[in-house]
C-alpha positions in Angstrom: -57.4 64.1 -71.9 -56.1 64.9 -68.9 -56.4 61.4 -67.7 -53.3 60.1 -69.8 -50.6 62.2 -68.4 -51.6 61.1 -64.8 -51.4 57.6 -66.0 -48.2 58.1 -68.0 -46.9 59.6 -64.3 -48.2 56.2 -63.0 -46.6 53.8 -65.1 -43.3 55.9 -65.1 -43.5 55.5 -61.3 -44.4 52.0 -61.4 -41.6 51.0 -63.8 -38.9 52.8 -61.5 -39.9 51.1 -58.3 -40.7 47.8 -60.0 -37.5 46.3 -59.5 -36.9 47.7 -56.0 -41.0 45.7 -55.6 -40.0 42.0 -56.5 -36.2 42.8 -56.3 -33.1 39.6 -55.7 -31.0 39.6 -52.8 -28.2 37.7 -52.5 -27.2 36.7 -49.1 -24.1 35.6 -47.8 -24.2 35.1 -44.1 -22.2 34.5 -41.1 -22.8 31.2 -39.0 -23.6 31.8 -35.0 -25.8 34.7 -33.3 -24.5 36.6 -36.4 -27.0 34.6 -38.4 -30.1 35.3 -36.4 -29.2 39.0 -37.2 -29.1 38.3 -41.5 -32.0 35.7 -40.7 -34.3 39.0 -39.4 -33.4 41.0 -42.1 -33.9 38.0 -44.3 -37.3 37.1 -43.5 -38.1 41.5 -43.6 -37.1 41.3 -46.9 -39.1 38.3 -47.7 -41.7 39.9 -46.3 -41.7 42.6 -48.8 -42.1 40.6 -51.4 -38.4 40.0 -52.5 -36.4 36.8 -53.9 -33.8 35.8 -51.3 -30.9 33.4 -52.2 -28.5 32.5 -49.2 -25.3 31.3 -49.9 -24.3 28.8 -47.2 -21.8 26.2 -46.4 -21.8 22.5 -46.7 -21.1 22.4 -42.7 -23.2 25.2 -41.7 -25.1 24.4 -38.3 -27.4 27.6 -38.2 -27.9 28.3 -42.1 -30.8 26.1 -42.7 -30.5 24.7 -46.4 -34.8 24.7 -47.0 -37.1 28.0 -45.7 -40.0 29.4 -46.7 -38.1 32.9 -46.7 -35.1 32.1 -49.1 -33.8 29.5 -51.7 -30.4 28.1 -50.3 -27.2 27.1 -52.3 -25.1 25.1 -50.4 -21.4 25.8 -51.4 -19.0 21.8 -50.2 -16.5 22.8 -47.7 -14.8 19.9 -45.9 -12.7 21.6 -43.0 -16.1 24.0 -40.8 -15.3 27.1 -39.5 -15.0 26.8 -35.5 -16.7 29.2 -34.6 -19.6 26.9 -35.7 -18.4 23.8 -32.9 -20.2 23.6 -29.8 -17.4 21.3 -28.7 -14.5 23.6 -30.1 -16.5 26.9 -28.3 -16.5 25.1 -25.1 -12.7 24.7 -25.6 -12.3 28.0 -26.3 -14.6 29.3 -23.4 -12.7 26.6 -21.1 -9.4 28.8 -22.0 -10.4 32.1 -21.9 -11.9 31.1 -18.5 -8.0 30.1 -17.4 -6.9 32.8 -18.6 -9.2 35.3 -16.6 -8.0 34.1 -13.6 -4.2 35.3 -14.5 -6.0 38.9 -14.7 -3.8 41.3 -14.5 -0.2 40.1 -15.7 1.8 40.3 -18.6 1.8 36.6 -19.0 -2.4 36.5 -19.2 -2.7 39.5 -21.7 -0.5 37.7 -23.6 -1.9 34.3 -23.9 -5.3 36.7 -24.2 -4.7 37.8 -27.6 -2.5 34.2 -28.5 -5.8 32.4 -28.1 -8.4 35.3 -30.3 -5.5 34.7 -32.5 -5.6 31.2 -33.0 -9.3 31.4 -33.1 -9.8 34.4 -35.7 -6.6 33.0 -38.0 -8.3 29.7 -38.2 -11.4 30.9 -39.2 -10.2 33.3 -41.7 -8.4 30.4 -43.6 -11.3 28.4 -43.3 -13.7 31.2 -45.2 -10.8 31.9 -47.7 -11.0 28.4 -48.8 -14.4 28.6 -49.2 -14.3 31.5 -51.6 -11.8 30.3 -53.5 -13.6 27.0 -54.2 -16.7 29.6 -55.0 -14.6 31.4 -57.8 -13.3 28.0 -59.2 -17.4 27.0 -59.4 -17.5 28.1 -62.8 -21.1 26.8 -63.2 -22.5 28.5 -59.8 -20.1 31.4 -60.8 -22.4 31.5 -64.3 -25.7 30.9 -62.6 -25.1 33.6 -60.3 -24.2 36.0 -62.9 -27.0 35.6 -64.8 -29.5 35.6 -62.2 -29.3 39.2 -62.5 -29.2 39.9 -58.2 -29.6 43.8 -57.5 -28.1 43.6 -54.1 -25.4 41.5 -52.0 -26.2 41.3 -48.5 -23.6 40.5 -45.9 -22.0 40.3 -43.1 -18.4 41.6 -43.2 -17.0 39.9 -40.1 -15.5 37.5 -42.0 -15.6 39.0 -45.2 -15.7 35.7 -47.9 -19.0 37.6 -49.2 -17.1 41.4 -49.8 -14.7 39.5 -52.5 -18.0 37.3 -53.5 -19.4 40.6 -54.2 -16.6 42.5 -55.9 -16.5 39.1 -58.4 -20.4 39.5 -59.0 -20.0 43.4 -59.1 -23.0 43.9 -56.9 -24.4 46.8 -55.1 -22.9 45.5 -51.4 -24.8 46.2 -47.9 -23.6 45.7 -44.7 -25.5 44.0 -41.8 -22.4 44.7 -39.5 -21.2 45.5 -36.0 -17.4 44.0 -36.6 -15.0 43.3 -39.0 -11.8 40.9 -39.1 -9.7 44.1 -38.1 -11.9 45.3 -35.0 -15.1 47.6 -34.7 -15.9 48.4 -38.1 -16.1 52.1 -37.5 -12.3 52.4 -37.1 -12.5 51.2 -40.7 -14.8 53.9 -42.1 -15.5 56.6 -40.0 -12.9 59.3 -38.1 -12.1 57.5 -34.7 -9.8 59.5 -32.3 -8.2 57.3 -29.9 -8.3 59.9 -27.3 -12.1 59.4 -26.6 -13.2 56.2 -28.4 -12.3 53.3 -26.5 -10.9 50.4 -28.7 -12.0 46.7 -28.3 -11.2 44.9 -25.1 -9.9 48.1 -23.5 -13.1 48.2 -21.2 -13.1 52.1 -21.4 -15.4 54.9 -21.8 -15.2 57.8 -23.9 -13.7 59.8 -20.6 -10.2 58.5 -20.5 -7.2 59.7 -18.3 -3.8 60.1 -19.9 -2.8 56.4 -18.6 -6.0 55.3 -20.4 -5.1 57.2 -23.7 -1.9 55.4 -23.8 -3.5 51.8 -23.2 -6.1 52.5 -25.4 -3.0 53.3 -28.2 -1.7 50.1 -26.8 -5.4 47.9 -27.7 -5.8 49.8 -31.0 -1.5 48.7 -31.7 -2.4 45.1 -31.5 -5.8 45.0 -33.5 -3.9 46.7 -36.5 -1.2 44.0 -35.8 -4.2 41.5 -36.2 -5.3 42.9 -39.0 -1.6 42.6 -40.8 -0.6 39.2 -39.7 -3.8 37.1 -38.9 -6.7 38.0 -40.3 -5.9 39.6 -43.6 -3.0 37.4 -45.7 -5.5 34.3 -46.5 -7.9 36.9 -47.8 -5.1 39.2 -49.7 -3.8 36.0 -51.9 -7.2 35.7 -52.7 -7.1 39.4 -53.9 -3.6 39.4 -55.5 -4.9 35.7 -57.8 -8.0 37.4 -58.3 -8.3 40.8 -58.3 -4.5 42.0 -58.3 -2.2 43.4 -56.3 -4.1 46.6 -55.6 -7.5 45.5 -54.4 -7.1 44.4 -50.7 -10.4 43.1 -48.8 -10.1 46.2 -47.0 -10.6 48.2 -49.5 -13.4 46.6 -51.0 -15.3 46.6 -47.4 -14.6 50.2 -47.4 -16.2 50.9 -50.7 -19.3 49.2 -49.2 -22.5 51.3 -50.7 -24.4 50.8 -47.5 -23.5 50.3 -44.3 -26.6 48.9 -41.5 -24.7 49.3 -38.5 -26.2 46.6 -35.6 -25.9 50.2 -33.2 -28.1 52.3 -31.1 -26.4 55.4 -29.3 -28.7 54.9 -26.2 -26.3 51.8 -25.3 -23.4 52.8 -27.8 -20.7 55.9 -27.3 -21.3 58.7 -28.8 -18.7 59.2 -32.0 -18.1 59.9 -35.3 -20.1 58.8 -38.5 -20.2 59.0 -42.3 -23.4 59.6 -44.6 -23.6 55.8 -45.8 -24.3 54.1 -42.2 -27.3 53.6 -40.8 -28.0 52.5 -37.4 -30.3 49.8 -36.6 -29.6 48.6 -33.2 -32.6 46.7 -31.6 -33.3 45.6 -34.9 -34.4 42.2 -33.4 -36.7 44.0 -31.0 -40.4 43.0 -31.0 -43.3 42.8 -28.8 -43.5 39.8 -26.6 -46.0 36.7 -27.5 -47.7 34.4 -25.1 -45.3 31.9 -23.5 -45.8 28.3 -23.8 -47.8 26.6 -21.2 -45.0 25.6 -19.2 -43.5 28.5 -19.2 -46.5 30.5 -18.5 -47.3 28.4 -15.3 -44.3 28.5 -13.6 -43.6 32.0 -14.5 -47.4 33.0 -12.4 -46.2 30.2 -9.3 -43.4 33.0 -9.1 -46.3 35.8 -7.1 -44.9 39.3 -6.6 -41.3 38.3 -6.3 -41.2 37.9 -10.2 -39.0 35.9 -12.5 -35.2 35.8 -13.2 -34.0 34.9 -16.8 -30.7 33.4 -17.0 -28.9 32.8 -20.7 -25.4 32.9 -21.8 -25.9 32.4 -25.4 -26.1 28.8 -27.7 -22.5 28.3 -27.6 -21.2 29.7 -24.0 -24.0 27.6 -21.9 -21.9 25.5 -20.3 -19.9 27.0 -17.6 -18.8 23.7 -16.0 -19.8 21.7 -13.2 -18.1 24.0 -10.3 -19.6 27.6 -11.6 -23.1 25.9 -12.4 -23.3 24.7 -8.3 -22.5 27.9 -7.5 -25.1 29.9 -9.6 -27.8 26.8 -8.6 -27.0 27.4 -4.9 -27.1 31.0 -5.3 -30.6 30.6 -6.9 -31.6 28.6 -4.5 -31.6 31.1 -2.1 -33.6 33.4 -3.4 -37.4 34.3 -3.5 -37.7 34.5 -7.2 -38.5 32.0 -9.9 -35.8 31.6 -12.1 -35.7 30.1 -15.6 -32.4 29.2 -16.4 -31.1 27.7 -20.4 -28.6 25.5 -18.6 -26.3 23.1 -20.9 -24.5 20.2 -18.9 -24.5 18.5 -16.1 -28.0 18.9 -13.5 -26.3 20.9 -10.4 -26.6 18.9 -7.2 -27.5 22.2 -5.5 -30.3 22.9 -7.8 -33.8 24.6 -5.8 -37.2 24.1 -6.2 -37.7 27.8 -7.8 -35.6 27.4 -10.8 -36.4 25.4 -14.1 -33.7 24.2 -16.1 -34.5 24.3 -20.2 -32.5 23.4 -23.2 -34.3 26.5 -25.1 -36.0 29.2 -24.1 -38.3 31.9 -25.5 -35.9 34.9 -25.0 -37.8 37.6 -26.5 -40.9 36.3 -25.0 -39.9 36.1 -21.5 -38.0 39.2 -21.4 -41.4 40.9 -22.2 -43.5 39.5 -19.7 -44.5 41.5 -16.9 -43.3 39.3 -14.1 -39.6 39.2 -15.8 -37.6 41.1 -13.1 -33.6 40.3 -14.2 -32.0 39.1 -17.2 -28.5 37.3 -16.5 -26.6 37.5 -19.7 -23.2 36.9 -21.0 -23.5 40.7 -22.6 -23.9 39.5 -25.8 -25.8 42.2 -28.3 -29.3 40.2 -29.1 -30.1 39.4 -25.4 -29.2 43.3 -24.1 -31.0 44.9 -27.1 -33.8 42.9 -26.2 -33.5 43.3 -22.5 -33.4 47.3 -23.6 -36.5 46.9 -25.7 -38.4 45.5 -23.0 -37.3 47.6 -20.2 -35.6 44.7 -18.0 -32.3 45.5 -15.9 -29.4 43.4 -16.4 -26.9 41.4 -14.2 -24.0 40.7 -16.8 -21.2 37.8 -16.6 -18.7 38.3 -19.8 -16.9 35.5 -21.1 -15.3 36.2 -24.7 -15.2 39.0 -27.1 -17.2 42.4 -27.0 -19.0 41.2 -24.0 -16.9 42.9 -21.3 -16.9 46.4 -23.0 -20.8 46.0 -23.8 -21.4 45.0 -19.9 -19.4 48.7 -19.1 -21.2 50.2 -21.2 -25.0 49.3 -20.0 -23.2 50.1 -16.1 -22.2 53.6 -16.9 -26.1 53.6 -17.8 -27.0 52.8 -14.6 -29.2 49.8 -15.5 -26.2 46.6 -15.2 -23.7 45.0 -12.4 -21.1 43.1 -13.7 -19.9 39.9 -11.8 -16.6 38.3 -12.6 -17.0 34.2 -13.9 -13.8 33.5 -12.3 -14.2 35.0 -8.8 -17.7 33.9 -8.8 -19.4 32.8 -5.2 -22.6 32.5 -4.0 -22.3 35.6 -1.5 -21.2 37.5 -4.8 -23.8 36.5 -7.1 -26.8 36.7 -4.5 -25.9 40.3 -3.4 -25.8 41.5 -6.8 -29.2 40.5 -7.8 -30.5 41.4 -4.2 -28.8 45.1 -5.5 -30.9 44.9 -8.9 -33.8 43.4 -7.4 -34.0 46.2 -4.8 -36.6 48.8 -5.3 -35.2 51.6 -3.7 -31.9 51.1 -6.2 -32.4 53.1 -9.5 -31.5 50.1 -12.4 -35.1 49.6 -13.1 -35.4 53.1 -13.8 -33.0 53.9 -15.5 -33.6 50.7 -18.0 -37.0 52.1 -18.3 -35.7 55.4 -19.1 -33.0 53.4 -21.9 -35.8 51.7 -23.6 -38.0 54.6 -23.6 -35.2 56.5 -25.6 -34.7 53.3 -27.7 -38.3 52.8 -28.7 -38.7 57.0 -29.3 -37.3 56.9 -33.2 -39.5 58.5 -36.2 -38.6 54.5 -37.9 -38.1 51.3 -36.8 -35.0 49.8 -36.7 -35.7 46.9 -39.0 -38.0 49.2 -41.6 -34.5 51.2 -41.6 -32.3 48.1 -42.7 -35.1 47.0 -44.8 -35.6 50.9 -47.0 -31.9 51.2 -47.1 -31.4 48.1 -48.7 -33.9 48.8 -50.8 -32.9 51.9 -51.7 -29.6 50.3 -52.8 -31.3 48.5 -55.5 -33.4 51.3 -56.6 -30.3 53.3 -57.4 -27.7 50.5 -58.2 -25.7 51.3 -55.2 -25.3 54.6 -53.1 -21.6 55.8 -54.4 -22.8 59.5 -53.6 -22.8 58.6 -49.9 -19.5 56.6 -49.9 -16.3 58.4 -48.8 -13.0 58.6 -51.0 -11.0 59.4 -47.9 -10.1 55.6 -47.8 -8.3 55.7 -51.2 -5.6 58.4 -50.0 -2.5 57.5 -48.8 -2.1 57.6 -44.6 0.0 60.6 -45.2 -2.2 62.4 -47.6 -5.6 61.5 -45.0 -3.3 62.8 -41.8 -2.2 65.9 -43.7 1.6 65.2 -43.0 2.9 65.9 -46.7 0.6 69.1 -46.4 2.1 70.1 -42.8 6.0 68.9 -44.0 5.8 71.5 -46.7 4.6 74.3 -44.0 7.0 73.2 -41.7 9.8 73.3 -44.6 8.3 76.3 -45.9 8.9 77.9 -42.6 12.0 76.6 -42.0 13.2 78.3 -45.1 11.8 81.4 -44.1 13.3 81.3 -40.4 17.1 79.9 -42.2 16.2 83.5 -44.5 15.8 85.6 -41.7 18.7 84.4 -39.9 20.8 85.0 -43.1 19.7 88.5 -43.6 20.1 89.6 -39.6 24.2 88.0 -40.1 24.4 89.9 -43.4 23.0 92.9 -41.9 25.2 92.9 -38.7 28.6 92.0 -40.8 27.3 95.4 -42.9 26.7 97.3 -40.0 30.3 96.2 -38.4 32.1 97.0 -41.5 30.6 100.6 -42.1 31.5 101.3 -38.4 35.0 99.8 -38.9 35.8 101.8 -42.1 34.5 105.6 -40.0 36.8 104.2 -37.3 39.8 103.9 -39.7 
């Protein structure tokens, strides 16, 4: 008899988790390096024995539309996002480039933030179409509803898929690292200005006064960014859809789970809240066998080693004048160098370097003979060149990748070189500086990735229970926050310390009353003994 309870505990079990064991995830993704983020968590997922659906666009270059890890629906859009253009990214690299070399001035910071601007705008009106034309889908609108998903997975960067979500009213879960208003803790989690350095600031949590006052200044003109750029395209969405007081702010605040793309051994230390969980290095796995090629000319590099060179898919190109000067400066050294070069063939190209279209990035990076990766500092390469234990040379372009290259050099384990002051003499020394033995950068990235690698879970089986946990419980609203739903003057206190300070004032105008009352008394008793 005692058999039956056990296997009433065991069907009871069963029948809670069943849902959570052949669960459906939609997924609304991000074009660019942000999709081979989703696409690891994706194929996790997949992995684990749940439906994916991906939601993608009709001009989406990453996003394939068939895989064996998820059934795609492919939404029309006629105008693509440019974010997804090679040709428009090397536009927009071109400029930034320009712009660089006015370092310094007024005129330069300006036309800085005029060009993100244009960029982020452009995009956001892009993915706001798009959504609409998903809400006015009545038929997709009706599949998707009935479907019965447990979970919406995106990306909130550009954040079409938060007001997807809040139509579908599904559990939502974040695969994020930025939002259109900045770093998406300043949208969740206590952020003090006075010691967490704002986007394109370049600082570190130890900030002088001067440095407290520009980093006011950089957090100013992402909230104007917010206001004027990247939110109105998404906020007439919400007012025709939602009403006038649901924002996509809002909704990305009330987010049930939030996998932040973070690990503290690169990031700042700062503030966090119980619904975000950190899965930086995600991407990070052991190395495989190279391909032939690869693996031969990798060994014809000896004891000098190998240098890895990659600035991304869309930022390959640097023109014809930088590319002589990084083949000449290549050229010189001992090293092999493999080098994912877009454009024309340098003239001044060596012998020791091999120029590829593709490369195996994780791969190489883990090979023993791997000595320096060159990066643009975006997050994939230097989480894998952490993982791996390889120091890095960094040359920022666009974006984060200036404040991640500070970061990795207060770490001891980076040099930065500047793309627009960029000679040979420049770029040889500073790998010479890596490469030297006697200099502490390999030791202090093996130090990095032995703190990276020393966690009680993976980084990818935390996205992948979190998410999961999300559909077990239909969300995680006992983790989210209600600080966002209170008024800036309720969440700073002021209305709290404007009735201490009034109280006080009443007290002090009280005092003040009773002293002149008291005195006149005193005066008057004296003056009436006098008489």
């Amino acid at each position: 008899m005692a058999l039956y309870p056990a296997l009433a505990f065991l069907l009871l079990f069963s029948a809670t988790f069943s849902s959570c064991d052949s669960g459906k995830v939609l997924v609304y993704p991000i074009d660019g390096s942000h999709w081979l983020n989703m696409k690891i968590l994706v194929e996790a997922l997949h992995g684990k024995g749940h439906q994916i659906t991906v939601l993608r666009s009709s001009t989406s270059w990453y996003v394939s539309e068939f895989s064996p890890y998820y059934t795609s629906i492919t939404i029309p859009q006629e105008q693509a996002q440019n974010i997804e253009s090679q040709d428009f990214m090397t536009s927009f690299l071109k400029r930034s480039m320009e712009i660089r070399q006015r370092k310094g001035s007024f005129w330069a910071f300006f036309k800085f933030y005029r060009n993100l601007f244009h960029l982020i705008g452009e995009n956001q009106k892009v993915v706001a179409k798009l959504v609409v034309s998903i809400f006015e889908n009545k038929t997709l609108i009706t599949e998707l509803k009935e479907t019965g998903y447990d979970v919406f997975l995106t990306d909130p960067a550009f954040p079409g898929g938060v007001l997807v979500a809040h139509y579908l009213q599904l559990p939502l879960v974040f695969n994020v690292r930025w939002l259109f208003s900045g770093e998406a803790h300043f949208a969740i989690a206590p952020s003090p200005l006075s010691y967490i350095p704002q986007l394109f600031s370049h600082y570190s949590d130890k900030m002088d006064f001067f440095q407290r006052i520009s980093n006011i200044i950089y957090h100013s003109i992402l909230v104007y960014m917010y206001h004027v750029v990247s939110n109105p395209p998404y906020q007439a969405v919400c007012n025709h859809y939602f009403g006038n007081n649901v924002s996509a702010m809002s909704l990305i605040q009330g987010a049930d789970i939030w996998l932040m793309r973070v690990d503290f051994t690169f990031e700042l230390p700062r503030p966090t809240m119980p619904n975000v969980f950190y899965i930086g290095g995600f991407q990070g796995k052991p190395s495989k066998p190279l391909p032939a090629d690869f693996e031969d000319f990798v060994q014809r590099s000896g004891e000098h080693g190998v240098i890895v060179m990659t600035l991304g898919t869309l930022l390959s190109d640097l023109g014809p004048e930088v590319s002589e000067i990084v083949a000449s400066a290549f050229a010189s050294l001992p090293q092999k160098v493999v080098w994912r070069h877009i454009g024309r063939r340098p003239v001044s190209l060596g012998n020791n370097t091999m120029l590829v279209e593709w490369l195996p990035q994780n791969d190489i990076l883990g090979h023993p003979k791997t000595k320096v990766f060159i990066t643009h500092g975006g997050t994939n390469g230097i989480y894998e060149a952490i993982y791996h234990g390889v120091p890095i040379l960094g040359i920022p372009l666009i974006f984060d990748q200036d404040d991640n290259m500070v970061r990795l050099k207060a770490r001891g384990v980076a040099e930065i070189v500047e793309v627009t002051m960029l000679d040979v003499k420049t770029l040889t020394s500073a790998l010479q500086n890596i490469l030297d033995p006697e200099k502490p950068y390999k030791r202090n990235m093996l130090k990095l990735s032995q703190l990276h690698h020393d966690k009680p879970m993976k980084p990818i089986d935390t996205a992948v229970f979190w998410t999961e946990y999300a559909m077990r419980h239909k969300g995680a609203a006992h983790l989210r926050t209600d600080s966002y739903q209170l008024p800036w003057y309720a969440y700073y206190c002021i209305d709290v310390m404007a009735v201490f300070v009034g109280f006080g004032l009443v007290i002090i105008a009280l005092v003040c009353f009773l002293c002149r009352y008291s005195i006149r008394c005193l005066l008057r008793t004296k003056k009436s003994k006098c008489e």
